[in-house]
Each structure stands twice: as C-alpha cells, then as structure tokens.
N, C-alpha and C positions, 0 to 999 in steps of 0.2 A: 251910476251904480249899475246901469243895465251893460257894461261892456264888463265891469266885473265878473258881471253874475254868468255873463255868454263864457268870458275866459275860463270861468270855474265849471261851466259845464260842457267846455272843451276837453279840459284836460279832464273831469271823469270821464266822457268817454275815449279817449284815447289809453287813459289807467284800464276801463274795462276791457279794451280791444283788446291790449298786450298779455292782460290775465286770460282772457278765452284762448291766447294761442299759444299760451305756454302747456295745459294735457294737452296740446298739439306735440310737441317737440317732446317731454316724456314718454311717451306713446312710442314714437319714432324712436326715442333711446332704447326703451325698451322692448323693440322689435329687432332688436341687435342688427342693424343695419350700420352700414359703412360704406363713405364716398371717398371716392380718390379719383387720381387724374393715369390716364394711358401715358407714361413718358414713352417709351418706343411700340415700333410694332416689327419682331422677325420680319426678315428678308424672304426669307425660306417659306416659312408656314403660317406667317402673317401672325401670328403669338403676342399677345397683349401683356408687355411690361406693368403692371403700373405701380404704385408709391403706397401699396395697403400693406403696414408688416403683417404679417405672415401670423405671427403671433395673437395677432386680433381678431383674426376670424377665431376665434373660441369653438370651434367643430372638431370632431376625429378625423382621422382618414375615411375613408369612404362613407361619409355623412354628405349631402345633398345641399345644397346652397343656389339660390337667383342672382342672376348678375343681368343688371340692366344696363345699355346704354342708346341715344339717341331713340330712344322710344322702342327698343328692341329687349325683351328679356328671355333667357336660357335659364335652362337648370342645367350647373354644372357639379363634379365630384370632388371629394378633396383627396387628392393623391398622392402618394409617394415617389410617382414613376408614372412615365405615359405607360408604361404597359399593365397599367394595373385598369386601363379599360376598354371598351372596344372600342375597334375603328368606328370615327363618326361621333364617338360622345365630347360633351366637353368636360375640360378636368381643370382644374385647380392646383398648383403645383408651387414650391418655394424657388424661388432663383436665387441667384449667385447674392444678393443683396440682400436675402432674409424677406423680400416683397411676396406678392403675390402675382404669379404669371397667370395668366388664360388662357388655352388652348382649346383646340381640339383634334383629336386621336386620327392623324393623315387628312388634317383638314386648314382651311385660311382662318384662324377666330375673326382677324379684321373682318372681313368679308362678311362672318357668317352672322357678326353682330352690328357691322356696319360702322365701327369703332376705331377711330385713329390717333396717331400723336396728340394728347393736348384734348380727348373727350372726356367727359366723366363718365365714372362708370361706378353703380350703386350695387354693394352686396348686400343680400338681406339671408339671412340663415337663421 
C-alpha cells in the first residue's frame, strides 16, 4: 500500500509542477515575445536573416522592439528602409521572404550581437 500511496504522491507533485509553470508560459505569451533561428548572416554588413515573419511582430514602423541573442540584447526599430535611421542604430526590416532581417545602419549586426547562422534570437516588443 505504501508504494501506492508514494506513486500517488509522485504524480501530484509532478501535476503541481506543471500547473505552476504553465502562468510561466502565459506570461511569456503575453509579453509578445518571439523565437526564431538566424538562417544566414550578409556577407557585406553581417545582417541577420532569420525565420520570424514579418507579420508577427505586431508593431508599426518606427515603434521600438528587443532582440536578444547569446546573451546580448539591442533595442532595435521597425523600418521600411535603412534610411529611415541613423548611422549606428539597429533597424528591423522585411526581406525578400516576408522574414524578419536585423541590421544595423553601416554596421556588422553579426558582430554587433554576436549572432550567427543557426543562433537563436528572441524578440520581445
């Protein structure tokens, strides 16, 4: 009777763990955050491809958004054009694919965020 009673009060606490981390992940939804992966990074300006459509970031243009990667986070913009900001910032732009690019304005994003093929990278807006 007593390995019962141990299995039955295994499994509540493993039911209770799961309920305390689920307003984890609510929380986190509703902090409009988004993961995705860097598929390429420019040749040229080191510009961070990766796999977020475009459409999910739920922002305007020139509204303000965090993008983290490997323990690095930026505040970047949401743009229509690199020249919609100054040299040095970073911007947020649609590519050819509807994704989301990362840049920044005459600068490496790889570099600047330490970020390459195949990292994750978190936006929170």
């Amino acid at each position: 009777m007593t390995a019962i009673a141990s299995s039955m009060n295994l499994a509540r606490a493993i039911l209770s763990t799961l309920f305390l981390a689920l307003p984890v992940w609510v929380a986190a939804e509703q902090a409009n955050t988004l993961t995705g992966q860097v598929l390429a990074v420019g040749s040229s300006f080191g510009n961070l491809e990766t796999d977020i459509p475009i459409d999910k970031l739920s922002i305007e243009l020139g509204e303000s958004f965090s993008v983290s990667c490997n323990g690095r986070t930026v505040t970047a913009v949401s743009s229509g054009d690199y020249a919609d900001v100054h040299s040095g910032e970073w911007l947020g732009i649609e590519n050819g694919s509807g994704n989301l690019q990362l840049a920044i304005s005459f600068g490496d994003a790889s570099a600047g965020l330490g970020c390459n093929t195949g990292d994750t990278v978190t936006i929170t807006f």
